[in-house]
C-alpha positions as CSV (number, residue, x, y, z in Angstrom):
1,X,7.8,-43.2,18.4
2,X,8.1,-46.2,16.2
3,X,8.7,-48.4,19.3
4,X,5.6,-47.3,20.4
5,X,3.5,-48.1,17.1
6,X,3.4,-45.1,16.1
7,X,4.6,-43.9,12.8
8,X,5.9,-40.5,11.3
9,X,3.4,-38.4,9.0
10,X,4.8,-35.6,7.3
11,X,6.5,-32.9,10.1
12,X,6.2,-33.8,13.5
13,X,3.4,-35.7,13.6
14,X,3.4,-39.4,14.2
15,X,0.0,-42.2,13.8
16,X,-1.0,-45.3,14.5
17,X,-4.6,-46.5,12.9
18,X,-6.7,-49.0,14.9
19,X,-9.4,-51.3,13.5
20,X,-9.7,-48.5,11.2
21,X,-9.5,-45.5,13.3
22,X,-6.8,-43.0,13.6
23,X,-5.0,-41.8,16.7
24,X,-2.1,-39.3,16.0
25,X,0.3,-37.4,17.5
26,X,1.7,-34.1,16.8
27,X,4.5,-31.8,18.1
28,X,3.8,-28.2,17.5
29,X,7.0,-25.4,18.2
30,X,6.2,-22.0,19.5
31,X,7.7,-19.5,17.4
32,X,8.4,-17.2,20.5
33,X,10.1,-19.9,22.6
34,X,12.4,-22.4,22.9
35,X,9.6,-24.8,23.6
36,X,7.2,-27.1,21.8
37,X,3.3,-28.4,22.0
38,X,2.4,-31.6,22.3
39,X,-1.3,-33.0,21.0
40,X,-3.1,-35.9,20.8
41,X,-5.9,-36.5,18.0
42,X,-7.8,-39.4,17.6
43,X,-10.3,-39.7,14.5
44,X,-12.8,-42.4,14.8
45,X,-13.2,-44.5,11.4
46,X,-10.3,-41.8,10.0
47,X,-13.2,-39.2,9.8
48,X,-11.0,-35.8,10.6
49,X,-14.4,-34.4,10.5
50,X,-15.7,-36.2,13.7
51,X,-12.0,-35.4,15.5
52,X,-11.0,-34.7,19.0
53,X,-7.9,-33.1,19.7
54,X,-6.4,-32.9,23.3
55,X,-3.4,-30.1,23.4
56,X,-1.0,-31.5,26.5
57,X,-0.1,-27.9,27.8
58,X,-2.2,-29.0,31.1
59,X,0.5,-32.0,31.7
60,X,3.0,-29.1,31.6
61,X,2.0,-27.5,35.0
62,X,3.1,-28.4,37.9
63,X,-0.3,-29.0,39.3
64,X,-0.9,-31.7,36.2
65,X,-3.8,-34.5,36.1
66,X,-1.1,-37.2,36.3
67,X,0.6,-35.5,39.2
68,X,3.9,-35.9,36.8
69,X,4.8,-32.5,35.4
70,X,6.2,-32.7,31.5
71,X,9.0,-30.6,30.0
72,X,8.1,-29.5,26.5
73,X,10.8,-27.1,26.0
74,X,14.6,-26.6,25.0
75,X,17.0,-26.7,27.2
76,X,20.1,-25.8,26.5
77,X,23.1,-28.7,27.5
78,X,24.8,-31.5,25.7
79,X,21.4,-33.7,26.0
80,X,18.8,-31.3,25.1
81,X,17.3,-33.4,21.9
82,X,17.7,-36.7,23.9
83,X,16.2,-35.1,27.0
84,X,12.9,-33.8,24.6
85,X,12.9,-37.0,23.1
86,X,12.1,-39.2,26.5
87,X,9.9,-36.4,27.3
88,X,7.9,-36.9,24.5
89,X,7.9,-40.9,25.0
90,X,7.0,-40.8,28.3
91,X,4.3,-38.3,27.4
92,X,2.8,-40.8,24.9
93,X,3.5,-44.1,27.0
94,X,1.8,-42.2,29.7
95,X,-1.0,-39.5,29.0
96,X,-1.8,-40.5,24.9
97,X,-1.7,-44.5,25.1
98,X,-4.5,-44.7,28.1
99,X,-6.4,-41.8,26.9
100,X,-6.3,-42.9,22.7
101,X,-7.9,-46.5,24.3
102,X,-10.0,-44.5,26.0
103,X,-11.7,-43.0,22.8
104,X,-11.3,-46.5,20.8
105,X,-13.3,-48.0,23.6
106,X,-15.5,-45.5,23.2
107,X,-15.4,-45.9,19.1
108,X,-16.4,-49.8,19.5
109,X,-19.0,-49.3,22.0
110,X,-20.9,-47.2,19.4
111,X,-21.1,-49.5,16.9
């Protein structure tokens, strides 16, 4: 994540803050799964108050809005935690980057 600009915040979450706004994000595990959530939050001027969160479970489908279906879950072979790890890159690089610039373009219109 730190190639990407992003760095860690306590457990599984990673940010990067923009021209003072904050887009994060977070890996959440499913307790009755071998699998794992992944979210997007971006919080315009760092307000958590005025946040919007966007859970990638839709990107998991196979019918998924970038026609690319992501593997958020354990598998079990030699390459499991490097195999989760690209996932989650390419997750970021793909679905958070455009839609974090997305809000920030947002963010600076409104001012």
């Amino acid at each position: 994540m730190r190639t990407l600009g992003y760095t860690p915040q306590g457990t599984g979450a990673f940010v990067r803050a923009v021209d003072g706004h904050v887009c994060k994000v977070w890996l959440q595990k499913f307790r009755h799964q071998a699998a794992f959530r992944v979210a997007m939050t971006f919080e315009p001027d760092g307000d958590m108050n005025r946040s919007v969160t966007e859970f990638g479970d839709r990107w998991t489908y196979k019918d998924s809005p970038s026609g690319r279906k992501y593997m958020f879950h354990f598998l079990r072979s030699e390459d499991a935690a490097e195999f989760c790890i690209r996932e989650v890159e390419s997750f970021v690089s793909e679905v958070a980057s455009p839609w974090f610039e997305n809000h920030l373009a947002q963010a600076k219109r409104a001012t």
